[in-house]
C-alpha positions in Angstrom: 33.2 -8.4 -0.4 35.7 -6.8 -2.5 35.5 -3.7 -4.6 35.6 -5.3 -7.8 33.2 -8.3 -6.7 30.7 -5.5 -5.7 31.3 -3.8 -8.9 30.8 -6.9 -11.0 27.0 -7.7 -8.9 25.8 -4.2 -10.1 27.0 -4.6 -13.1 25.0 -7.8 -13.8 22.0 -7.3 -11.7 21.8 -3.7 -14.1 22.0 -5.4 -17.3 20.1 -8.6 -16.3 17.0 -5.6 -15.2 17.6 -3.6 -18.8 16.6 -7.2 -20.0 13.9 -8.0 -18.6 12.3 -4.0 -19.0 13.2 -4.5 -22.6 10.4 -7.4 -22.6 8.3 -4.9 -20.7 8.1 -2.2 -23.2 5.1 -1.9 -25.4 4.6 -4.9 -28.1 3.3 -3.4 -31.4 6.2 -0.2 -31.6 8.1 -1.3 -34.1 12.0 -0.6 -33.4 11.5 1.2 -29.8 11.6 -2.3 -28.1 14.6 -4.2 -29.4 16.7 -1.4 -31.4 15.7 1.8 -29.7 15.9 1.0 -25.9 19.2 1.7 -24.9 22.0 1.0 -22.1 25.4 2.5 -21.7 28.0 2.6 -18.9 29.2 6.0 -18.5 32.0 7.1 -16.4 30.0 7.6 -13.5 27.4 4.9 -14.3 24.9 4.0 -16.6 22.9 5.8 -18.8 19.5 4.3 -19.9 17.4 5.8 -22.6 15.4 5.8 -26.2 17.1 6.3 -29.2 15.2 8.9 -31.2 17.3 8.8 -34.0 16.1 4.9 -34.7 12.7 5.4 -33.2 11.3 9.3 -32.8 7.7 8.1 -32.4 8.5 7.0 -29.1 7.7 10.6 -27.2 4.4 10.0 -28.9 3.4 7.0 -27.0 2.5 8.8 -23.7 -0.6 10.4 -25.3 -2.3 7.4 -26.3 -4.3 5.6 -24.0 -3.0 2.4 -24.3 0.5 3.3 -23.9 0.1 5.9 -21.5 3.0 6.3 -18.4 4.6 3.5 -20.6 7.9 4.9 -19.5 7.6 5.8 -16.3 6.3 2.5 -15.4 9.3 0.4 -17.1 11.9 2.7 -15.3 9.9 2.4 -11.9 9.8 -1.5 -12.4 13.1 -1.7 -13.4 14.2 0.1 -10.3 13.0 -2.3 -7.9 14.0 -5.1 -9.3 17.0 -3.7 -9.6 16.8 -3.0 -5.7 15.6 -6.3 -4.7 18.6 -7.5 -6.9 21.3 -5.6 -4.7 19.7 -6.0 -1.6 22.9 -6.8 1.0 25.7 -5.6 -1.8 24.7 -2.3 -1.7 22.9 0.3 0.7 20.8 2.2 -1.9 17.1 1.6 -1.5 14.2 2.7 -3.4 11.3 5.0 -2.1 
């Protein structure tokens, strides 16, 4: 596998994951699902996280009941897909 092959895998296997934990989030929050929720490519990777600016409510969400770990439990899911994804391209695995 080249470098740039390997490169182009993570690259889609991350945005194909930031997809599907997108659907994931909580329904009824307004703009934190679709507007909110972002992904970037950094220069040393990816940076995934709420806007607060567009949807300041969102640090709110862990104290109801409903909602509660909402975060934690995307980011957890999203890692092993994300794992299972890259399984043989890469050697990072997930505890």
């Amino acid at each position: 596998m080249t470098r740039d092959y390997i490169i182009k895998r993570i690259e889609l296997a991350v945005i194909k994951n930031y997809k599907i934990m997108q659907l994931e989030l909580p329904v009824k929050t307004g703009r934190l699902r679709m507007r909110s929720f972002k992904l970037e490519r950094t220069a040393k990777g990816w940076k995934l996280y709420i806007d607060l600016q567009i949807a300041p409510y969102a640090i709110y969400l862990d104290s109801k009941r409903k909602t509660a770990g909402w975060w934690q439990i995307a980011v957890m899911n999203f890692m092993r897909r994300l794992t299972l994804d890259l399984q043989g391209v890469t050697n990072v695995g997930f505890a």
